[in-house]
Biopython code that builds the backbone (N, CA, C, O; Angstrom):
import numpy as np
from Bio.PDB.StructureBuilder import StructureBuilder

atoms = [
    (1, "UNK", "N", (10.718, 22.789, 1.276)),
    (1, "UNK", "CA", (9.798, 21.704, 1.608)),
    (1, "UNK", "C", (8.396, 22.097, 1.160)),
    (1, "UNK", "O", (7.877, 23.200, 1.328)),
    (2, "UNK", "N", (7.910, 21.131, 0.620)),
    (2, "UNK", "CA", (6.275, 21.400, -0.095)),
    (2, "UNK", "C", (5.367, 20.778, 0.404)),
    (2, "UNK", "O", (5.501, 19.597, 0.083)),
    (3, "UNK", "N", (4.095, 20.998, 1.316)),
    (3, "UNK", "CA", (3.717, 20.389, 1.724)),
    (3, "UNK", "C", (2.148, 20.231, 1.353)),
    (3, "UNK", "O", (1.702, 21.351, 1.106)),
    (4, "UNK", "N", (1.277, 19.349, 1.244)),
    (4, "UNK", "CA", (-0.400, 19.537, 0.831)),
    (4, "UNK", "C", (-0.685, 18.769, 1.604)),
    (4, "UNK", "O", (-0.135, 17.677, 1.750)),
    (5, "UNK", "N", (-2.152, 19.469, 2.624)),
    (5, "UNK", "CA", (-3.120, 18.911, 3.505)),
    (5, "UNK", "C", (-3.915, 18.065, 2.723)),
    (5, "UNK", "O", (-4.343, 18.657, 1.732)),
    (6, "UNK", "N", (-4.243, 16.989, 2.800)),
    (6, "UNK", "CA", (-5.910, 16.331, 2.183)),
    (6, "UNK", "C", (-6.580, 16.012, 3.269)),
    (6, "UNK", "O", (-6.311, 15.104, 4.056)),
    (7, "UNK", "N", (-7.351, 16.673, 3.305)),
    (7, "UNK", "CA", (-8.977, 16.042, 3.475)),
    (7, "UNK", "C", (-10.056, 15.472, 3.447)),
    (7, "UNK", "O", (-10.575, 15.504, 2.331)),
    (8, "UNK", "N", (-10.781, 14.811, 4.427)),
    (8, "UNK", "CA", (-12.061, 14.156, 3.292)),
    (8, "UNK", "C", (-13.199, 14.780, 4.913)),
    (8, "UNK", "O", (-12.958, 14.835, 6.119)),
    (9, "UNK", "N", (-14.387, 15.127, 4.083)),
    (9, "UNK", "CA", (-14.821, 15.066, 5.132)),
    (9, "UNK", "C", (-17.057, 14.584, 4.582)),
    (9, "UNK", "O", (-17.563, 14.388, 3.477)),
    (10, "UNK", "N", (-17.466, 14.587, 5.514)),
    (10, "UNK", "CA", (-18.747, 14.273, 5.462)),
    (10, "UNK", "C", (-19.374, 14.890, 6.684)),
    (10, "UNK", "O", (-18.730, 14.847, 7.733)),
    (11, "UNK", "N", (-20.637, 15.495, 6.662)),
    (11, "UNK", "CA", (-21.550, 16.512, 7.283)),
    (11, "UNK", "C", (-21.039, 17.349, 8.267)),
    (11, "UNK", "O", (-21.271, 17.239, 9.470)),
    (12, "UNK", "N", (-20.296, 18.238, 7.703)),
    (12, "UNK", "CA", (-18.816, 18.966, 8.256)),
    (12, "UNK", "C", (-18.005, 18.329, 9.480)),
    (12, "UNK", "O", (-17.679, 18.842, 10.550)),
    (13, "UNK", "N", (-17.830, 17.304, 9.076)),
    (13, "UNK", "CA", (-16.926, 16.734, 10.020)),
    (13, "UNK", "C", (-15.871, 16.126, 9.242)),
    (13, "UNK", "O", (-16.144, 15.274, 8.396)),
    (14, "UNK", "N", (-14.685, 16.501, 9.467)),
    (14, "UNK", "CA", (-13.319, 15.577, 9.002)),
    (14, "UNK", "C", (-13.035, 14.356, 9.644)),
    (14, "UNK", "O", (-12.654, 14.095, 10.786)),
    (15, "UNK", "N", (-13.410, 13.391, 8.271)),
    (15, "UNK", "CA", (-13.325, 11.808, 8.580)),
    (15, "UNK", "C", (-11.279, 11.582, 8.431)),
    (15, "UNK", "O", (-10.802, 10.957, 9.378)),
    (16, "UNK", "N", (-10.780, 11.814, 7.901)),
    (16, "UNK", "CA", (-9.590, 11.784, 7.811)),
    (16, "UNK", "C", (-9.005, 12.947, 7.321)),
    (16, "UNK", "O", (-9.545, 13.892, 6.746)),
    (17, "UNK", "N", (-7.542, 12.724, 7.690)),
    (17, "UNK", "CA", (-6.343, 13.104, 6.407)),
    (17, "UNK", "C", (-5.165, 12.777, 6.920)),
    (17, "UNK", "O", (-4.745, 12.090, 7.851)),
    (18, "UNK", "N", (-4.532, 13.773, 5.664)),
    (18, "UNK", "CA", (-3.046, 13.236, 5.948)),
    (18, "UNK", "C", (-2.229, 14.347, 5.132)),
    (18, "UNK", "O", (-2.690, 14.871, 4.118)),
    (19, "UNK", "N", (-1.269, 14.585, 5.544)),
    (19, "UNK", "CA", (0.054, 15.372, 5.060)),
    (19, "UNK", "C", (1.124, 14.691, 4.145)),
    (19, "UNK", "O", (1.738, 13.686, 4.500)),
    (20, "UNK", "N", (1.329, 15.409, 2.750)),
    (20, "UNK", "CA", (1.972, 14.747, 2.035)),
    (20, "UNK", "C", (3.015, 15.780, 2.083)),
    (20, "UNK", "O", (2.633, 16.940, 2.238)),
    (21, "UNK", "N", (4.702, 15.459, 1.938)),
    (21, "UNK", "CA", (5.544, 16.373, 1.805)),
    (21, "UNK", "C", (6.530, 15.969, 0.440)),
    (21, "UNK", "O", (6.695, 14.834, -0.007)),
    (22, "UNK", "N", (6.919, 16.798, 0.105)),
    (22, "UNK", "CA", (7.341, 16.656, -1.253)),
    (22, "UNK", "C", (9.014, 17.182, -1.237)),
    (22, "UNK", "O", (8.905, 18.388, -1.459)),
    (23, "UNK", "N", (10.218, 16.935, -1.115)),
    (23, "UNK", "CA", (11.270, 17.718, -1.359)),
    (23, "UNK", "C", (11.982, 17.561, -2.485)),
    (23, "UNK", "O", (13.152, 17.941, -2.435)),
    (24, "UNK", "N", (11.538, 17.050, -3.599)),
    (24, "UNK", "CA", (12.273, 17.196, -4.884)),
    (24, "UNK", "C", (12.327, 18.155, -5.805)),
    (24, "UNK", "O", (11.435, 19.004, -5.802)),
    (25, "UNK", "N", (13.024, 18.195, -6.447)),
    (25, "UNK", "CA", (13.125, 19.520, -7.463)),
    (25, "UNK", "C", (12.564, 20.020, -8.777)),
    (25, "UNK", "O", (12.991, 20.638, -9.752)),
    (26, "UNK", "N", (10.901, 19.239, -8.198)),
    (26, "UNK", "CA", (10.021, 18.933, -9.463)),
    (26, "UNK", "C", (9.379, 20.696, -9.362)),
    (26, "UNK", "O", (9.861, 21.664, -8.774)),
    (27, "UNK", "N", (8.628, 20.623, -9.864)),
    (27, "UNK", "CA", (7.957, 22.078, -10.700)),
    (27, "UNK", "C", (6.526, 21.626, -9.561)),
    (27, "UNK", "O", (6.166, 20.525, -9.144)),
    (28, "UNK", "N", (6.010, 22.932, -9.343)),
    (28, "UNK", "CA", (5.084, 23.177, -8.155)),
    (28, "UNK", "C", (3.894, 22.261, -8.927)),
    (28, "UNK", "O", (3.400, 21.372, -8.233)),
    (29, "UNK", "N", (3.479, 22.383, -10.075)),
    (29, "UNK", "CA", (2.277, 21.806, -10.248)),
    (29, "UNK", "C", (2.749, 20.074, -10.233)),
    (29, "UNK", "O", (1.864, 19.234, -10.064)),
    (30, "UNK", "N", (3.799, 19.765, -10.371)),
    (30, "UNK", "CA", (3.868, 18.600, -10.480)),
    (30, "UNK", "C", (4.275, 18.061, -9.317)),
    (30, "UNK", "O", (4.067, 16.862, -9.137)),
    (31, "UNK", "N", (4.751, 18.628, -8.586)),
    (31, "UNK", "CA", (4.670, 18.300, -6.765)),
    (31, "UNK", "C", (2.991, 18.099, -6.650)),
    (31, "UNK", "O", (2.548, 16.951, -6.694)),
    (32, "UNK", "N", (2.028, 19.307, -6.493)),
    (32, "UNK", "CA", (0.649, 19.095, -6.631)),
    (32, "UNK", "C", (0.268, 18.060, -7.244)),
    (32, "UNK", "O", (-0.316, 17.434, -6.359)),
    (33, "UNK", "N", (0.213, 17.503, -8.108)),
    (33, "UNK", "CA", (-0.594, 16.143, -8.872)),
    (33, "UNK", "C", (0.633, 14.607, -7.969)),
    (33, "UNK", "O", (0.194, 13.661, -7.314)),
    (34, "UNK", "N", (1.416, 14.759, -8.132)),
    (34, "UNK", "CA", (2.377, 13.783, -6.993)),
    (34, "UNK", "C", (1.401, 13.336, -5.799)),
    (34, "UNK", "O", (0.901, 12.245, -5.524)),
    (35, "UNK", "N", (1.319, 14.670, -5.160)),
    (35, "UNK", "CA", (0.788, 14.638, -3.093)),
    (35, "UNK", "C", (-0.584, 14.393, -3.705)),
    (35, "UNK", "O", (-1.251, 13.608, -3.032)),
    (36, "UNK", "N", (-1.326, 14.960, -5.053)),
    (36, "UNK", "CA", (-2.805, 14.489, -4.710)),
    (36, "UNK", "C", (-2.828, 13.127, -5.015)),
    (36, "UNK", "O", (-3.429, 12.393, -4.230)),
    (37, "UNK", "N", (-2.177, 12.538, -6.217)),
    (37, "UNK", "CA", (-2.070, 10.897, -6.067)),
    (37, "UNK", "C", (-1.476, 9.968, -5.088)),
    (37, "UNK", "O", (-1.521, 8.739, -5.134)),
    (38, "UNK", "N", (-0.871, 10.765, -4.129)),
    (38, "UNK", "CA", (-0.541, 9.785, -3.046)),
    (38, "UNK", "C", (-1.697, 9.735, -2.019)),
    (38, "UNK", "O", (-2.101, 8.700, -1.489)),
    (39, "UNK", "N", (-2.355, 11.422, -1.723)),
    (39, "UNK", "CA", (-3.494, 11.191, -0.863)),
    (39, "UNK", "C", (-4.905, 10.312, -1.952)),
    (39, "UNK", "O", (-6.058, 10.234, -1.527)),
    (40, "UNK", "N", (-4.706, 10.044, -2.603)),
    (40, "UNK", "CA", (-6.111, 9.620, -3.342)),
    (40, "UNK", "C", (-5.346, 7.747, -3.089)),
    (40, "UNK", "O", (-6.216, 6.903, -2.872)),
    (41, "UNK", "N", (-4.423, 7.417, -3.111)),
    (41, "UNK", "CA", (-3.739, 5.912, -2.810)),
    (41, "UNK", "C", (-3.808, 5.843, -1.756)),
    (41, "UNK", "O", (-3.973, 4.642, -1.546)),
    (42, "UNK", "N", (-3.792, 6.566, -0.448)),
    (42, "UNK", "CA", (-3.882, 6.497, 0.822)),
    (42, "UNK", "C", (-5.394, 5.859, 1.195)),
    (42, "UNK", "O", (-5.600, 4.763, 1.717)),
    (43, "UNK", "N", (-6.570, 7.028, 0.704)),
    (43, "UNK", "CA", (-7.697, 7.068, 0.963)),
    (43, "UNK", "C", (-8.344, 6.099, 0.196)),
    (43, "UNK", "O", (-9.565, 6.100, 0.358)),
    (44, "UNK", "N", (-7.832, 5.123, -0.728)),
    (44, "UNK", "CA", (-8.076, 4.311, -1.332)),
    (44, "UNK", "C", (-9.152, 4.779, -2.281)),
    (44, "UNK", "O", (-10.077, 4.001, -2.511)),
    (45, "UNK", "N", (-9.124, 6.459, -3.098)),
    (45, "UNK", "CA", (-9.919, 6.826, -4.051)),
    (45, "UNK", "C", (-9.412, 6.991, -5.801)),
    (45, "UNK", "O", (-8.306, 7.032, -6.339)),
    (46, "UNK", "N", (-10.580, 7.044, -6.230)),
    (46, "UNK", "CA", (-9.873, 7.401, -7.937)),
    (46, "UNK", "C", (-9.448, 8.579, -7.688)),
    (46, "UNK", "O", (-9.322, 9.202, -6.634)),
    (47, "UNK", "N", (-9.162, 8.916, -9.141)),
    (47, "UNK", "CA", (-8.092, 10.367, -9.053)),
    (47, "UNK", "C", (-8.952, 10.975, -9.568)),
    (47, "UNK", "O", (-9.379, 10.618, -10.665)),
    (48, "UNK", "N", (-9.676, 12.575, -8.611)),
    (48, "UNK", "CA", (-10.716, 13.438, -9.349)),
    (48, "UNK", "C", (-9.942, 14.250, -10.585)),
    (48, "UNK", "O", (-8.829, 14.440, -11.076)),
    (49, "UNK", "N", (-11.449, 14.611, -10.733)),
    (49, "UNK", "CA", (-11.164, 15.450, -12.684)),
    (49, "UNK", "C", (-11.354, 16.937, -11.618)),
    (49, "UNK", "O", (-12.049, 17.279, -10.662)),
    (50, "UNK", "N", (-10.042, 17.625, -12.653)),
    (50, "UNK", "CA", (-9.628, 19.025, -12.203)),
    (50, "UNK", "C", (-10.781, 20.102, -13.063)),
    (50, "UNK", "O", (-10.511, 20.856, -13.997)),
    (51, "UNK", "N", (-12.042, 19.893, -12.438)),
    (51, "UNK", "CA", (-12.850, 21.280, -13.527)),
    (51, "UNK", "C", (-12.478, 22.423, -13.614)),
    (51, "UNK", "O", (-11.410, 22.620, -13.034)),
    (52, "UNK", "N", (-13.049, 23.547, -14.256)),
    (52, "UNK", "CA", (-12.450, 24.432, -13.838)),
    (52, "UNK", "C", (-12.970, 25.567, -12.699)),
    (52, "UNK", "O", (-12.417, 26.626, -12.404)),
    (53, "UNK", "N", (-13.681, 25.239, -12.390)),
    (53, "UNK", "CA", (-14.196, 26.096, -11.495)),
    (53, "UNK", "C", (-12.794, 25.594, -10.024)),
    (53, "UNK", "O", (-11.985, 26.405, -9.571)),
    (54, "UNK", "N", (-12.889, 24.253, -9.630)),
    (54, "UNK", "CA", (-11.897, 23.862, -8.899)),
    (54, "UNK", "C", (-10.320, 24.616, -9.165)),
    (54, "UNK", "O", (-9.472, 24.809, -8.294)),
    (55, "UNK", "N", (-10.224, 24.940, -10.513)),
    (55, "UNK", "CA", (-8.943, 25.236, -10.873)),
    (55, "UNK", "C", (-8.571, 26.997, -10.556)),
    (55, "UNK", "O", (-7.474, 27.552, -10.608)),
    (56, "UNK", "N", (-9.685, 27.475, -10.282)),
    (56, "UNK", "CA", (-9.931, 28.708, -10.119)),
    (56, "UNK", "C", (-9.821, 28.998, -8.904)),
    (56, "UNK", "O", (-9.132, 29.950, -8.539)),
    (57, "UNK", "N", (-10.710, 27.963, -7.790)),
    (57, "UNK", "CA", (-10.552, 28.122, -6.425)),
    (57, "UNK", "C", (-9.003, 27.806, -6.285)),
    (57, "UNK", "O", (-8.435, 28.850, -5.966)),
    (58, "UNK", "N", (-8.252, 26.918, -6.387)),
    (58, "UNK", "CA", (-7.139, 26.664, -6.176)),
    (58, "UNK", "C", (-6.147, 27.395, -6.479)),
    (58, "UNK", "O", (-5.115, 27.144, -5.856)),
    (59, "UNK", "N", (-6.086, 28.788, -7.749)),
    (59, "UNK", "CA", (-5.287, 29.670, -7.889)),
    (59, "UNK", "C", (-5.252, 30.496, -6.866)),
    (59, "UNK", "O", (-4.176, 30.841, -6.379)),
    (60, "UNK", "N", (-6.539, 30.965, -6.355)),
    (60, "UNK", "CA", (-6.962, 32.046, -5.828)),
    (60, "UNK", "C", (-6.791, 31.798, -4.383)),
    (60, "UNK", "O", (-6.748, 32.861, -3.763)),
    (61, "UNK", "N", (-6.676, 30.720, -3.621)),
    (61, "UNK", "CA", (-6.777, 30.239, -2.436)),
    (61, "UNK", "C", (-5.738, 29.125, -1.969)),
    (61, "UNK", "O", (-5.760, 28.875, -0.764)),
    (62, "UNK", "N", (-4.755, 28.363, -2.825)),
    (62, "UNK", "CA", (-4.090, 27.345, -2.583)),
    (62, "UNK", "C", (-4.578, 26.720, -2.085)),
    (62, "UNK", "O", (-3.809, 26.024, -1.422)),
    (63, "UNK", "N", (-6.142, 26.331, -1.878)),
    (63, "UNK", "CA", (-6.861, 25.055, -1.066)),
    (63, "UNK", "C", (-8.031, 24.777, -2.753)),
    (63, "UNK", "O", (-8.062, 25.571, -3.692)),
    (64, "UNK", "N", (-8.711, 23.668, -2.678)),
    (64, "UNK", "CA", (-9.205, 22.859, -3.436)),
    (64, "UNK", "C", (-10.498, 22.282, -3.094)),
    (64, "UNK", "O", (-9.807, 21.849, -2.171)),
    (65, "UNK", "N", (-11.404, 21.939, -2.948)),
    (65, "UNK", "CA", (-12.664, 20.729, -2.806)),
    (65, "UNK", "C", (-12.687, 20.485, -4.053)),
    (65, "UNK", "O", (-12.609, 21.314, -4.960)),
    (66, "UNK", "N", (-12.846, 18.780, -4.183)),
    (66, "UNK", "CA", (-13.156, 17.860, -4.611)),
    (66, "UNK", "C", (-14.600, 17.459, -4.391)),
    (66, "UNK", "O", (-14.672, 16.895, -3.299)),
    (67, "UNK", "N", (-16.097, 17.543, -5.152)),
    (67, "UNK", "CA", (-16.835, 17.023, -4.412)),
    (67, "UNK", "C", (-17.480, 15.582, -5.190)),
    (67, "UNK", "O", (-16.575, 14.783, -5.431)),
    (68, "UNK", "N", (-18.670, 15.169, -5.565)),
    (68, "UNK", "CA", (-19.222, 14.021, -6.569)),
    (68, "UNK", "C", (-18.768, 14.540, -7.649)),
    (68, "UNK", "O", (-17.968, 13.812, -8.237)),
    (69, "UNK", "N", (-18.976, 15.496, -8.111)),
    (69, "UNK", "CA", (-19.072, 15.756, -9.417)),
    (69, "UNK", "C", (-17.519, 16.130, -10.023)),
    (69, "UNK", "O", (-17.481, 16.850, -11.021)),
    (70, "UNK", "N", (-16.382, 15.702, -9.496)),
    (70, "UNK", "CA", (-14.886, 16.111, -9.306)),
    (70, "UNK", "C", (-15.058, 14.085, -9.761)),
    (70, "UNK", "O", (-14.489, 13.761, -10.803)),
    (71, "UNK", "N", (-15.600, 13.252, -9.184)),
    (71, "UNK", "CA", (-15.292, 12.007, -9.188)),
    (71, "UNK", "C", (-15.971, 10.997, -10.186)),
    (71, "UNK", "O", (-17.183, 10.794, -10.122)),
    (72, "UNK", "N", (-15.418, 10.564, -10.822)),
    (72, "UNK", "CA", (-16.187, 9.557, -11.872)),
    (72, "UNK", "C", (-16.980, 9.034, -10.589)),
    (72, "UNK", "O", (-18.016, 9.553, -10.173)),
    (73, "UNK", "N", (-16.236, 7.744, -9.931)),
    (73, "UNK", "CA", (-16.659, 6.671, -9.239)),
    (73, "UNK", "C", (-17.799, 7.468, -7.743)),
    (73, "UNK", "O", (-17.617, 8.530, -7.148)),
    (74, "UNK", "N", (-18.422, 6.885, -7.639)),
    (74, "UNK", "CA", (-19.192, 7.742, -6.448)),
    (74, "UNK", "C", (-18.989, 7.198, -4.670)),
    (74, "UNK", "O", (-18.923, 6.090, -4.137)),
    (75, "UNK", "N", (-18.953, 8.240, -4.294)),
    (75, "UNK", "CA", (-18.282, 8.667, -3.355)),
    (75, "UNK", "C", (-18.971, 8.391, -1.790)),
    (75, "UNK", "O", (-20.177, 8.213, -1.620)),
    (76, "UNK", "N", (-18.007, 8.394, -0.758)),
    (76, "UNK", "CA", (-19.444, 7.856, 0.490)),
    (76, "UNK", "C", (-19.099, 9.417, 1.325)),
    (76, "UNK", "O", (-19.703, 9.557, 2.389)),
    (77, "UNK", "N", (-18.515, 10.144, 1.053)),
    (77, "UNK", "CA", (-17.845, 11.538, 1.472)),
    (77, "UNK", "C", (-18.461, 13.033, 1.121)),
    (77, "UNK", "O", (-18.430, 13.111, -0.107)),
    (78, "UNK", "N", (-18.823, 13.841, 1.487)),
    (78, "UNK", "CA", (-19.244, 14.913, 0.791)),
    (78, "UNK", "C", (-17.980, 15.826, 0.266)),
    (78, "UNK", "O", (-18.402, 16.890, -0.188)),
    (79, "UNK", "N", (-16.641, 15.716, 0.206)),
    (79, "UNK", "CA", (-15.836, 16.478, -0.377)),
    (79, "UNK", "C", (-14.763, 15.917, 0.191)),
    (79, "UNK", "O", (-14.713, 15.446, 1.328)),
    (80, "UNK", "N", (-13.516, 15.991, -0.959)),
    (80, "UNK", "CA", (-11.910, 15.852, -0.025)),
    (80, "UNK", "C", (-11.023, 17.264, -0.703)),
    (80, "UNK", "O", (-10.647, 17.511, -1.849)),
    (81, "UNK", "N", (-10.915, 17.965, 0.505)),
    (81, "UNK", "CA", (-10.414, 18.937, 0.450)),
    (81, "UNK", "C", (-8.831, 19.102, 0.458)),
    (81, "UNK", "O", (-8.386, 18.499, 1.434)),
    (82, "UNK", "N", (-7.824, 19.708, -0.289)),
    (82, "UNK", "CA", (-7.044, 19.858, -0.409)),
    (82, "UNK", "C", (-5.986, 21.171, -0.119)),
    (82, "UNK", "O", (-6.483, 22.179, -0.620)),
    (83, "UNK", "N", (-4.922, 21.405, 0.416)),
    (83, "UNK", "CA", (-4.601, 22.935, 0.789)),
    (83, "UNK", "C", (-2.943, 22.832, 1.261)),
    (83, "UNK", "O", (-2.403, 22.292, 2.227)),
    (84, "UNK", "N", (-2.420, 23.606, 0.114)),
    (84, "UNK", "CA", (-1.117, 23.885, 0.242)),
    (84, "UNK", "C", (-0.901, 24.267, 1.485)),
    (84, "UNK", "O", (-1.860, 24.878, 1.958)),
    (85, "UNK", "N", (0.177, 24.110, 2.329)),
    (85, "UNK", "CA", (0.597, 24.136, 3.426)),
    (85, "UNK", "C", (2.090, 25.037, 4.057)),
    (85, "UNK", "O", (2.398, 25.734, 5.023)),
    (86, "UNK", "N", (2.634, 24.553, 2.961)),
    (86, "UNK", "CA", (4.003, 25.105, 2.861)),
    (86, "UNK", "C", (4.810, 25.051, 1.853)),
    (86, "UNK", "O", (5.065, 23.894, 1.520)),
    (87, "UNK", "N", (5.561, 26.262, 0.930)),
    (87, "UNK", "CA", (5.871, 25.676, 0.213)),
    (87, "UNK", "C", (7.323, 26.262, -0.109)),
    (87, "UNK", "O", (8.016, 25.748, -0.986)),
]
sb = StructureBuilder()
sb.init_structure("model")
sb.init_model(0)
sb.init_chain("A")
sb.init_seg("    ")
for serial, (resi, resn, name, xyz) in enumerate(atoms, 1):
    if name == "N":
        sb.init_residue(resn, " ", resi, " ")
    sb.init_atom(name, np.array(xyz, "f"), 0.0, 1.0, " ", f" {name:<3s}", serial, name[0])
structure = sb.get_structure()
């Protein structure tokens, strides 16, 4: 079972989230882009751009922030945070 936390939060407070679980027999990164497009359809957001600095935190930590500069469209949130859970 694969699971990713999302987050969103604004002046350290968590405005939402939600738990996405994944049990198919897809390949880990593609479970990952799956649960982040379902939490970005949930939260009713575009789909952020993976920089690389983000891509770095996320090797190193299995968690993620997203902040403005992750998002074309602009944002009413200061970050939606992301974090493997179980996998």
């Amino acid at each position: 079972m694969f699971r990713l936390w999302g987050k969103e939060f604004k002046d350290n407070r968590m405005l939402r989230d939600t738990v996405i679980c994944d049990d198919t027999e897809d390949t880990r990164t593609h479970k990952i882009f799956n649960a982040l497009d379902a939490i970005c359809y949930e939260f009713d957001l575009s789909k952020p751009i993976w920089l690389d600095s983000t891509i770095e935190e996320f090797k190193k930590h299995d968690k993620a922030r997203f902040t403005q500069d992750n998002f074309v469209d602009s944002i009413d949130f200061d970050y939606l945070e992301i974090h493997v859970i179980e996998e």
